[in-house]
Residue frames as qw, qx, qy, qz and C-alpha x, y, z in Angstrom:
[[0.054, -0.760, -0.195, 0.618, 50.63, 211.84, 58.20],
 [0.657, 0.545, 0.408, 0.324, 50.27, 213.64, 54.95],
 [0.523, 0.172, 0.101, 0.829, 52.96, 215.69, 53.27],
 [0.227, -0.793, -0.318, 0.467, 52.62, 219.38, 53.85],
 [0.392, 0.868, 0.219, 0.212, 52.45, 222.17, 51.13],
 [0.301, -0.203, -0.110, 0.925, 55.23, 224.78, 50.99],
 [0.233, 0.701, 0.338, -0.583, 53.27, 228.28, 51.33],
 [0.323, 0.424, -0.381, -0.756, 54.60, 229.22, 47.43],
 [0.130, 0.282, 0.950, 0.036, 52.80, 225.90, 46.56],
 [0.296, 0.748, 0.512, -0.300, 49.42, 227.52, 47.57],
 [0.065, -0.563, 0.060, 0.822, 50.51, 230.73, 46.41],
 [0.108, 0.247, -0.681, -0.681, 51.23, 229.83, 42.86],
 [0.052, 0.482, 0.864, -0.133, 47.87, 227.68, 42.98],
 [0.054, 0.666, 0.622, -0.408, 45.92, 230.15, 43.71],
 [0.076, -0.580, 0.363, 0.725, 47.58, 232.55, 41.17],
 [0.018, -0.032, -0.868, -0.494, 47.31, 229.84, 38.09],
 [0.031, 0.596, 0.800, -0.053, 43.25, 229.70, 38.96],
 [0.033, 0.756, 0.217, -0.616, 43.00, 233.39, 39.07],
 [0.029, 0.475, -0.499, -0.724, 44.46, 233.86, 35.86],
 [0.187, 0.355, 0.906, 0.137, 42.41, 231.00, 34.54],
 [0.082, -0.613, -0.659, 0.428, 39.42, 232.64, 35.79],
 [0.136, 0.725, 0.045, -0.674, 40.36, 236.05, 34.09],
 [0.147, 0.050, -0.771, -0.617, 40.99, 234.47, 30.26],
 [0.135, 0.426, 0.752, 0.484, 37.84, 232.91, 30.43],
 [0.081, 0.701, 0.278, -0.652, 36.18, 236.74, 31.83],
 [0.172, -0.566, 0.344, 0.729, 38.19, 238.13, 29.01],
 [0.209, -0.086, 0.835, 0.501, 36.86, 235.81, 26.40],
 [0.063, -0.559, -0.714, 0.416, 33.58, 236.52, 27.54],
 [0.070, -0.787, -0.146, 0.595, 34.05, 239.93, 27.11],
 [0.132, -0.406, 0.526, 0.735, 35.95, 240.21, 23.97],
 [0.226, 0.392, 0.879, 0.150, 32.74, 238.21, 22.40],
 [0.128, -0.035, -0.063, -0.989, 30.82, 241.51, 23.07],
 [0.592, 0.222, 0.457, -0.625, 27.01, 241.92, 23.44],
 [0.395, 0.388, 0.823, 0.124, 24.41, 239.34, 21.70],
 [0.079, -0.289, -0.400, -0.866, 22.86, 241.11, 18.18],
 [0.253, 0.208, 0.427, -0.843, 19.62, 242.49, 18.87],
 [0.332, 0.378, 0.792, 0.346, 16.55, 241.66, 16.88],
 [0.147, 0.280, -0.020, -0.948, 14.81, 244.14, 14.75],
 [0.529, 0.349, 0.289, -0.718, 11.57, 244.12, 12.99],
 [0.536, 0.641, -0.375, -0.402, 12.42, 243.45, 9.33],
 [0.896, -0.015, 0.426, 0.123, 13.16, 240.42, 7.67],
 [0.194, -0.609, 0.526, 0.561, 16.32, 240.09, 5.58],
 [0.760, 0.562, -0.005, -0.327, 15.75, 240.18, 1.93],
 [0.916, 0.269, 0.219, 0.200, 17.48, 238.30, -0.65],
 [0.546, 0.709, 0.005, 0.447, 19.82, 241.18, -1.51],
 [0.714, -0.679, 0.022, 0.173, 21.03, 241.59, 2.20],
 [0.282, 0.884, -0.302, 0.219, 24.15, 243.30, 2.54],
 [0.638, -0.015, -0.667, 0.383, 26.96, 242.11, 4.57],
 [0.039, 0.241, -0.302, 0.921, 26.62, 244.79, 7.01],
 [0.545, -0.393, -0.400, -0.623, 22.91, 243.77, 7.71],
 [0.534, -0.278, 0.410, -0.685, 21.34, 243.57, 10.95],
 [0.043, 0.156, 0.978, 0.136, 19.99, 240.18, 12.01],
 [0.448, -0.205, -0.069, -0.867, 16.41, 240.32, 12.51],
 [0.628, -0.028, 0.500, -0.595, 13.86, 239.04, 14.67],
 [0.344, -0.006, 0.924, 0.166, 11.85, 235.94, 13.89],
 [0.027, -0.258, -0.787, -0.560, 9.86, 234.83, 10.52],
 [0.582, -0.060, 0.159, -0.796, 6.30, 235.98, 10.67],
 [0.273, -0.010, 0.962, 0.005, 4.19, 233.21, 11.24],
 [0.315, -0.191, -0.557, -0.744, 1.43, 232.41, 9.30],
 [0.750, -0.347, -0.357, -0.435, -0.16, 230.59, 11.88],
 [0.109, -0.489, 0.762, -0.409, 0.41, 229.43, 15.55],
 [0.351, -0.218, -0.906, 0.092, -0.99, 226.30, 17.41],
 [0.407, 0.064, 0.264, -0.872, -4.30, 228.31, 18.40],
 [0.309, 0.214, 0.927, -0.004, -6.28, 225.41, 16.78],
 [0.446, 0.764, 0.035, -0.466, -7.23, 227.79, 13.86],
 [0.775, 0.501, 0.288, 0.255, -6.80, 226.00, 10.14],
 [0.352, -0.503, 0.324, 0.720, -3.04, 227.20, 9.22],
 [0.428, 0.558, -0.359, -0.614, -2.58, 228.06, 5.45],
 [0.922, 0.256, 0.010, -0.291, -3.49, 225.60, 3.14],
 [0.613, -0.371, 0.621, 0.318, -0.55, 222.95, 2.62],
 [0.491, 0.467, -0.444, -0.586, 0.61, 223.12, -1.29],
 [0.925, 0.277, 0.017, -0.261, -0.86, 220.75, -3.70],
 [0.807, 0.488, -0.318, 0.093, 1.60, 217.62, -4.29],
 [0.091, -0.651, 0.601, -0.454, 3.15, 217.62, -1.00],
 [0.259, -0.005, -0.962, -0.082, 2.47, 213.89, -0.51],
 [0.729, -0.320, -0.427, -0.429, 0.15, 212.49, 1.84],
 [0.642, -0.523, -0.469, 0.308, -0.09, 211.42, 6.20],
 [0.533, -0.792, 0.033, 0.294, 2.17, 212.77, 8.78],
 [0.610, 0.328, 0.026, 0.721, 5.24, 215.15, 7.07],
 [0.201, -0.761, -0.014, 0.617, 7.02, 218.32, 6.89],
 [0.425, 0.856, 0.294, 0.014, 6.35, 220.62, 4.01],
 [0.384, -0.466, 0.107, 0.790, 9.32, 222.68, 2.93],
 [0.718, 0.567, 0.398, 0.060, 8.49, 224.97, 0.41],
 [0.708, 0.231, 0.215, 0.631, 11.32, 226.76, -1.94],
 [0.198, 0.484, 0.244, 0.816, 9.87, 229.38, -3.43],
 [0.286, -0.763, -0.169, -0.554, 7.51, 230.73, -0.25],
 [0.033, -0.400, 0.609, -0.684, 10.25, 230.32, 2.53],
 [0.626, -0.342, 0.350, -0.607, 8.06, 228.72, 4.54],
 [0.062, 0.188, -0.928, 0.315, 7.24, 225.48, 6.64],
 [0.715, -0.251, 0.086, -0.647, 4.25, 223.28, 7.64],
 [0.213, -0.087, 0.915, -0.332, 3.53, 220.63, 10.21],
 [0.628, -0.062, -0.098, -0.770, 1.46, 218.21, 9.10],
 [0.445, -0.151, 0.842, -0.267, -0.26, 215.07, 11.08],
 [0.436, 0.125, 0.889, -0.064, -1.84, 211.85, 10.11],
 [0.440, 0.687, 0.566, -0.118, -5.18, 213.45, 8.67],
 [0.381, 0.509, 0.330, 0.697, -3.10, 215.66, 5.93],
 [0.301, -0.836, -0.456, -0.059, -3.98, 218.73, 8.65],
 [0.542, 0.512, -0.274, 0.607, -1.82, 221.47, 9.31],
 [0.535, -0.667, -0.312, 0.413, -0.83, 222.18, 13.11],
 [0.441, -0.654, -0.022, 0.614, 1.66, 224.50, 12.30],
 [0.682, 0.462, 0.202, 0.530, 3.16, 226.82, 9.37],
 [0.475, -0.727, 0.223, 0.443, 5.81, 229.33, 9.61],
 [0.527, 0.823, -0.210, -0.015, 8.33, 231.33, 7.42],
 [0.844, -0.223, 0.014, 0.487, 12.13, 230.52, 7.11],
 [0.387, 0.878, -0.240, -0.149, 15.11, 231.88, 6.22],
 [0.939, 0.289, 0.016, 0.186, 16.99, 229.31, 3.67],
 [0.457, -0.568, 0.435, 0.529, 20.98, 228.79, 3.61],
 [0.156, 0.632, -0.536, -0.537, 22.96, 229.33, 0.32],
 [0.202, 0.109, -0.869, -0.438, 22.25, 225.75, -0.52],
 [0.738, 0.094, 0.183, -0.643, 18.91, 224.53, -1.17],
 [0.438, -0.123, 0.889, 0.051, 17.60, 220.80, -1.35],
 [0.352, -0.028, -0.726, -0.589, 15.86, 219.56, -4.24],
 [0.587, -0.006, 0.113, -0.801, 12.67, 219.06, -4.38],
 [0.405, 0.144, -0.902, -0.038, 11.96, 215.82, -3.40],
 [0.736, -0.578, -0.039, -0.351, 11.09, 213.56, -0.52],
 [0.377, 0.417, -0.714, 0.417, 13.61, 212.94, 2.41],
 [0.726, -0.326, -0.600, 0.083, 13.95, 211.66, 5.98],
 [0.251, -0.933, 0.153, -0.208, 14.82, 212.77, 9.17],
 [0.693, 0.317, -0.587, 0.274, 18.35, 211.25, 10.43],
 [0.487, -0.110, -0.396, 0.771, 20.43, 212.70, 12.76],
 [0.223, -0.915, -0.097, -0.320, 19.08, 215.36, 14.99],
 [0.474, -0.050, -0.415, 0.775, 21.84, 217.40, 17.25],
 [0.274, -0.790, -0.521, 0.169, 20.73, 219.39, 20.06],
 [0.000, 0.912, -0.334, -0.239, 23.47, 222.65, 19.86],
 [0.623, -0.140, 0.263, 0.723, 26.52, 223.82, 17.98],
 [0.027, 0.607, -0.100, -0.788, 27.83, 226.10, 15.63],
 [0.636, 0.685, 0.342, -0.096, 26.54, 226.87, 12.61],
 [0.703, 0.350, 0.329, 0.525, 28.95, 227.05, 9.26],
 [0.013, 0.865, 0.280, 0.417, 28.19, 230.71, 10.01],
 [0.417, 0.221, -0.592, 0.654, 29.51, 230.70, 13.23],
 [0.505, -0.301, -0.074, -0.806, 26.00, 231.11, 14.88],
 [0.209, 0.126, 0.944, -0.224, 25.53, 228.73, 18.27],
 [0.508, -0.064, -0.503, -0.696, 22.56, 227.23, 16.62],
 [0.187, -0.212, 0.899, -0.335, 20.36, 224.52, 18.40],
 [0.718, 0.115, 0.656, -0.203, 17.92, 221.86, 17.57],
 [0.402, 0.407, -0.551, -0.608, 19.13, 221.07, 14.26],
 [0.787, 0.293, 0.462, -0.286, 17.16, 218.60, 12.23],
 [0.057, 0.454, -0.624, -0.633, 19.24, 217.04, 9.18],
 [0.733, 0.383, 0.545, -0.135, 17.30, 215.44, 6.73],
 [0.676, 0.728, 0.031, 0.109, 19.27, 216.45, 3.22],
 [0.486, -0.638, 0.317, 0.507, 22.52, 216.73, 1.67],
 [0.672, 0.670, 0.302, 0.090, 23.77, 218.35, -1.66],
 [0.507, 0.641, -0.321, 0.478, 27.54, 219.17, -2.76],
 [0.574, -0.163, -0.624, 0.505, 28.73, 217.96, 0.51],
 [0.188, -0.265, 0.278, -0.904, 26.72, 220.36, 2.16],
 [0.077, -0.350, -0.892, 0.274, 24.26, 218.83, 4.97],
 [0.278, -0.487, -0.326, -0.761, 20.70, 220.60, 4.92],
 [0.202, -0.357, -0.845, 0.344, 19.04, 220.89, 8.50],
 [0.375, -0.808, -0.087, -0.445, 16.49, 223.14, 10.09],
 [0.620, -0.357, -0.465, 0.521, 17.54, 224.70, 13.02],
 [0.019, 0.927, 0.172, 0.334, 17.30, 228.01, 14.93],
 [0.345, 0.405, -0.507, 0.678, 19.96, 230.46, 16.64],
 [0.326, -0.341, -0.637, 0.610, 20.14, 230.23, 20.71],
 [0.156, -0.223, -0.179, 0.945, 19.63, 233.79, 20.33],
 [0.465, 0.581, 0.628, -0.226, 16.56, 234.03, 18.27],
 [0.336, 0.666, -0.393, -0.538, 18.23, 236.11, 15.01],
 [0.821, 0.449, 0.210, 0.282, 19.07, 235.04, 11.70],
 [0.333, -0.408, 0.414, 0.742, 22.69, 236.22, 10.40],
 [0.565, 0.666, -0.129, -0.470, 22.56, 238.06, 7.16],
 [0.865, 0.468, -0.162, -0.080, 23.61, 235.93, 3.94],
 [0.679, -0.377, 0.382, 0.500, 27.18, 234.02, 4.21],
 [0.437, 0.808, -0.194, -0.345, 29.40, 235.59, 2.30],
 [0.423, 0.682, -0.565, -0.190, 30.22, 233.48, -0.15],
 [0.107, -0.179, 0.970, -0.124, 30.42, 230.39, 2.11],
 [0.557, -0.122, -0.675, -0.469, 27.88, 227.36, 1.54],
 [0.320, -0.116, 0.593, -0.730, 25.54, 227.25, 4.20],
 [0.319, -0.159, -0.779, -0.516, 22.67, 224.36, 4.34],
 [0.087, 0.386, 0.600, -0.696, 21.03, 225.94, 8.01],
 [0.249, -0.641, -0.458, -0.564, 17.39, 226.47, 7.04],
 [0.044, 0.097, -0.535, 0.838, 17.09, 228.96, 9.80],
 [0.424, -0.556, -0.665, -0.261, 13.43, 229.03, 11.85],
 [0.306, -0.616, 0.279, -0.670, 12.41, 231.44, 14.72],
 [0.157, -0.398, 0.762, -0.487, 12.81, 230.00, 18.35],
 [0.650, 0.010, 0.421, -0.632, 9.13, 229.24, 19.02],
 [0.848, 0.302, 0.102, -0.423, 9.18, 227.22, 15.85],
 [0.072, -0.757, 0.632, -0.149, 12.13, 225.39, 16.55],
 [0.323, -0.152, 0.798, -0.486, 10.86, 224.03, 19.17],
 [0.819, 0.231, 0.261, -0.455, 7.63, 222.90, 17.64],
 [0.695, 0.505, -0.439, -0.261, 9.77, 221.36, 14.73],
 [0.097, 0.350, -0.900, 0.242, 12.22, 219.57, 17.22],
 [0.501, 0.136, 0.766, -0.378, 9.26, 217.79, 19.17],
 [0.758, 0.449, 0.126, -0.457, 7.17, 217.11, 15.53],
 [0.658, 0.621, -0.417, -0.088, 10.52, 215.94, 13.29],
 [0.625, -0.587, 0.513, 0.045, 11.47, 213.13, 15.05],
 [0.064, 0.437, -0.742, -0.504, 13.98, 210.64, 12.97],
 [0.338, 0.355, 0.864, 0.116, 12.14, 208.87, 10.45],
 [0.272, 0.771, 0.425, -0.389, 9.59, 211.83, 9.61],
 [0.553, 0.462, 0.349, 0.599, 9.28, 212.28, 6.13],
 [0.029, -0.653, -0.024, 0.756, 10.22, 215.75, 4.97],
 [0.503, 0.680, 0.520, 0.121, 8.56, 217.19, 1.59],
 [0.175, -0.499, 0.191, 0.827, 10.53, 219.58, -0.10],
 [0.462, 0.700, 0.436, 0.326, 8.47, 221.32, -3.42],
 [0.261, 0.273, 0.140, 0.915, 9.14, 224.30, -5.34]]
């Protein structure tokens, strides 16, 4: 016959779970509401105080209309395009064709221009920023700072770290996703000025 509870047994039970139950309400709560997104994309001179904002304009969706041209010197087959100076992104397959191309917005450290790989891909966390982030793609590293793409849960971008080194290349939701299912590991990435 098994042993029998005293009643402050339950009691306190049920007490320790209730309190549980209200820290993790509280934590919940103390997080506050999710930013909003706004129109505008954050310039280079972003303030701390800035708003995120909504996602990158694209240049071009998977409508099977010819994205923007892919810059000159960006190698040759199946890659990903990064470029420096125009923020932006392109999927391209086998036949040198772009499927996809898309603005970013770059972290505090940028990769040389080069040609890299894909490694390690992680499905969520937090970003150096403290932004849940989620398909990140690393493919670079530069003053111990990893470089991935990857986009927030939430679909913003955070304004500039201040002052911390950040190597999230940030990407709107939709084109996240298209990067997570195009950059598996191995897939060259093309980084030019």
């Amino acid at each position: 016959m098994p042993a029998r509870l005293p009643s402050w047994a339950w009691v306190t039970g049920l007490t320790t779970g209730a309190i549980a139950a209200v820290a993790v309400l509280a934590v919940q709560a103390d997080q506050g509401p999710k930013p909003t997104a706004s129109t505008s994309r954050p310039s280079a001179s972003a303030t701390t105080d800035a708003k995120p904002s909504a996602e990158p304009k694209e240049k071009e969706k998977e409508t099977g209309a010819e994205s923007e041209a892919v810059p000159a010197g960006s190698g040759t087959g199946r890659r990903i395009v990064y470029s420096l100076d125009d923020k932006q992104v392109w999927l391209v397959d086998a036949s040198d064709a772009p499927r996809r191309s898309f603005e970013v917005w770059p972290g505090t450290v940028t990769p040389d221009p080069g040609t890299y790989t894909i490694g390690i891909r992680t499905e969520a966390t937090t970003g150096s920023d403290g932004v849940e982030v989620e398909h990140i793609i690393y493919f670079a590293a530069k003053s111990g700072v990893s470089i991935a793409f990857s986009h927030a849960v939430d679909g913003s971008s955070p304004p500039p770290a201040d002052g911390r080194p950040t190597g999230g290349i940030r990407v709107g939701k939709a084109d996240g996703e298209a990067l997570w299912t195009f950059g598996t590991p191995g897939t060259t990435v093309r980084v030019v000025e």
